[in-house]
Residue, then its C-alpha position, 0 to 999 in steps of 0.5 A: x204288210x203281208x209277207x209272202x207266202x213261202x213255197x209249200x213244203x212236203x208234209x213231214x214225214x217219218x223215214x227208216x234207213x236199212x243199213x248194210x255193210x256193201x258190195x261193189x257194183x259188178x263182179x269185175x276186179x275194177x269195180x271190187x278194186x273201187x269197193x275195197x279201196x273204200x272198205x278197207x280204208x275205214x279206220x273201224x275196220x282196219x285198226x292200223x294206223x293209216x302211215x302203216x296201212x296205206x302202203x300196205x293196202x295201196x301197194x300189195x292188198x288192192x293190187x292182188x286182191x280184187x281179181x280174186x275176189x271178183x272171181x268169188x262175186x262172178x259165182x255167186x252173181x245174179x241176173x238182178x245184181x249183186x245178192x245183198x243188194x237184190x235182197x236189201x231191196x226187196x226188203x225194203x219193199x216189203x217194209x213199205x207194204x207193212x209199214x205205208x205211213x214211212x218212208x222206207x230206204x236202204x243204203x250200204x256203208x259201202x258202194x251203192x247206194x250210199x249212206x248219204x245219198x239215200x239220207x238226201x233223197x228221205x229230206x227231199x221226201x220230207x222226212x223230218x224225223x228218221x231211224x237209221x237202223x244198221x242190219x247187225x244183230x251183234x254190236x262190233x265197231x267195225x260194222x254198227x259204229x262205222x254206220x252210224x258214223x256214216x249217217x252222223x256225217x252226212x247230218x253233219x254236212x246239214x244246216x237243218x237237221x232231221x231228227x234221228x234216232x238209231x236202232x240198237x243191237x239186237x242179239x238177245x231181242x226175242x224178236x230176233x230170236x224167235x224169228x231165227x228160231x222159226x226160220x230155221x227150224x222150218x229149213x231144216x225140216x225140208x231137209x232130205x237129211x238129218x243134220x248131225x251138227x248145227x253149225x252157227x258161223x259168225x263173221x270173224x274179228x281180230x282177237x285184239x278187239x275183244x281185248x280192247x272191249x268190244x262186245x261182239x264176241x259176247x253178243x254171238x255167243x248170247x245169240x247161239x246159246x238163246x237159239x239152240x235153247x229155242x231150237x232145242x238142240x245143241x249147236x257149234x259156233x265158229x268164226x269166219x273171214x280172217x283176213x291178215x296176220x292178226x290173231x283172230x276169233x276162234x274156233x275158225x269156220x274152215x278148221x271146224x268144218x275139216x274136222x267134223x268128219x274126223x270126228x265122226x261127223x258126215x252130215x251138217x247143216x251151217x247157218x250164218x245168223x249174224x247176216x241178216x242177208x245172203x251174201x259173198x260171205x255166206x254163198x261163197x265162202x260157206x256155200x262154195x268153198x265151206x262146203x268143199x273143205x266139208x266134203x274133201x275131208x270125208x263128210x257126205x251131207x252138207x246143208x247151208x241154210x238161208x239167212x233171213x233175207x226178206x222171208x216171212x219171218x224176217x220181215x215181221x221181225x223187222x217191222x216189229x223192231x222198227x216200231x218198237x223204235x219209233x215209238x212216239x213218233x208214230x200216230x197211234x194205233 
């Protein structure tokens, strides 16, 4: 006796999963609320035990905090939504046009859309096989770790698993490099000023996961060594976005920038090279209030420089990447 056929499955396919940190849904209190409460309730983020934490998050931080930071998103806000969100799409669709063969999708860690959603939506495509690939050149706990903890879970929940593979930092690739490199150079050359100080501004970290051996800290400072030997000039690094009493990574972003004109610095160019997009982080904190604190203390001439967002150079680096990655997975060329 024949069995009967089973129902036709889609041809296998290969997917990519872009992956960012996240952003709320609107630039309301309401919508940040909901958006913090799931950012800062990830113990990769907030290294306290929970017993600590909870009353503290719950009682004080969700309860002054999102009205401000919506007043941040409201600046920075767009006719198409949120900027990371906007630009992680059209990234996504430019993978497509280079890449036909994948299925390419994007999610944030946090918000919408979802980690586990978008893995749900490659399975009903039919991907058997896929790459997670977090968008953070530097390697930190707090945001590669906790992406790929997102994506082991929702593998977890699976009875039949795709295969997967996950995308390593990629700090030093001379890809990315070259890449910022290119970038860079090309912005600041359709500058109408030339930039005294190159200023490299890297999300900050407590000092504590340093000394507990993450390798965040070392991977930014490799990253600003290779792109000022590949831009041919000498450059600043610092660190932005305290949050907390803790003791955090140094030099700080805000006492870098108040202190150039003191030091006889007037015209400076920031870049956020960490970033792979444009965010709260880079137009508001450095565009907006990063460039106030520049001019309130005596500087004239203050540039922030795109992040590679979905430009020419970015794209290519990613699809090189990408490739590199899923090799043996891919039909030959």
């Amino acid at each position: 006796m024949t069995p009967p056929d089973h129902p036709s499955l889609p041809e296998p396919k290969v997917g990519v999963l872009l992956i960012n940190l996240g952003t709320p849904d609107a630039p309301e209190a309401r919508a940040v609320r909901r958006y913090l409460a799931e950012f800062l309730s990830d113990p990769r983020v907030i290294e306290i035990p929970a017993i600590a934490w909870k009353p503290i998050l719950h009682g004080i931080v969700l309860r002054t905090r999102p009205r401000k930071s919506a007043e941040a998103y409201n600046q920075i806000w767009t006719n198409e939504g949120s900027p990371l969100r906007v630009i992680a799409h059209r990234q996504a669709e430019a993978l497509r046009k280079r890449l036909p063969g994948l299925s390419v999708h994007y999610a944030m860690r946090y918000g919408n859309p979802g980690i586990g959603a978008a893995i749900d939506k490659m399975v009903g495509e039919g991907c058997t096989r896929f790459l997670a690939a977090p968008l953070y050149p530097q390697y930190c706990a707090a945001t590669t770790a906790t992406a790929n903890d997102a994506v082991f879970a929702a593998l977890a929940r699976m009875r039949l698993q795709p295969a997967l593979r996950t995308l390593p930092p990629y700090y030093d690739d001379p890809l990315y490099i070259d890449a910022l490199a290119n970038n860079l150079k090309r912005q600041l050359g359709a500058l109408d000023f030339e930039p005294e100080r190159l200023l490299l501004s890297f999300h900050g970290m407590p000092l504590r996961t340093l000394e507990q051996g993450d390798p965040y800290h070392c991977h930014c400072q490799k990253t600003a060594r290779l792109l000022g030997e590949a831009l041919d000039r000498e450059v600043d690094i610092a660190f932005q976005s305290k949050f907390g009493r803790a003791k955090w990574l140094e030099p700080a972003t805000d006492a870098t920038l108040a202190a150039y004109s003191g030091n006889g610095v007037k015209r400076i160019a920031v870049a956020a090279p960490g970033f792979s997009a444009d965010c709260i982080e880079t137009l508001e904190e450095l565009g907006i209030r990063g460039r106030k604190t520049f001019v309130q203390a005596g500087g004239e001439h203050f540039a922030l420089l795109d992040c590679l967002n979905d430009s020419p150079e970015s794209v290519a680096m990613m699809e090189r990447l990408i490739s590199r990655e899923l090799a043996g997975w891919l039909p030959q060329q």
